[in-house]
Residue, then its C-alpha position, 0 to 999 in steps of 0.5 A: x274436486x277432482x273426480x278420483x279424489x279421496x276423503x282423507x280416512x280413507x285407507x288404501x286398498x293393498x293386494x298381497x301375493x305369494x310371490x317372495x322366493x327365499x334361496x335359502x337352502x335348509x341345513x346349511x348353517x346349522x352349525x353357525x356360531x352366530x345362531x341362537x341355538x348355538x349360543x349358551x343360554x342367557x342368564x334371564x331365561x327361566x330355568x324351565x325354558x332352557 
C-alpha cells in the first residue's frame, strides 16, 4: 500500500470560503416579465398564499 493511500469510506475533507461575488445590482430588474412576482398567480396556489 501506498503510504497516502485511503480507506474507501473515507470522505474528503472540503474547505469552504466566502469568496463568491455577485455583479448583481439590487432593483434592476424589478420590473421584469419574467420574474415570479410579476406573474398572476397560479391556479394550484392556496387562496391563503396568494
Amino acid at each position: 500500500m501506498l503510504p497516502y493511500s485511503s480507506h474507501p469510506y473515507e470522505e474528503p475533507v472540503v474547505f469552504v470560503e466566502p469568496c463568491v461575488r455577485t455583479l448583481h445590482i439590487r432593483g434592476m430588474d424589478e420590473d421584469n416579465p419574467n420574474r415570479f412576482w410579476n406573474n398572476e398567480t397560479e391556479d394550484w396556489v392556496p387562496k391563503e398564499h396568494r
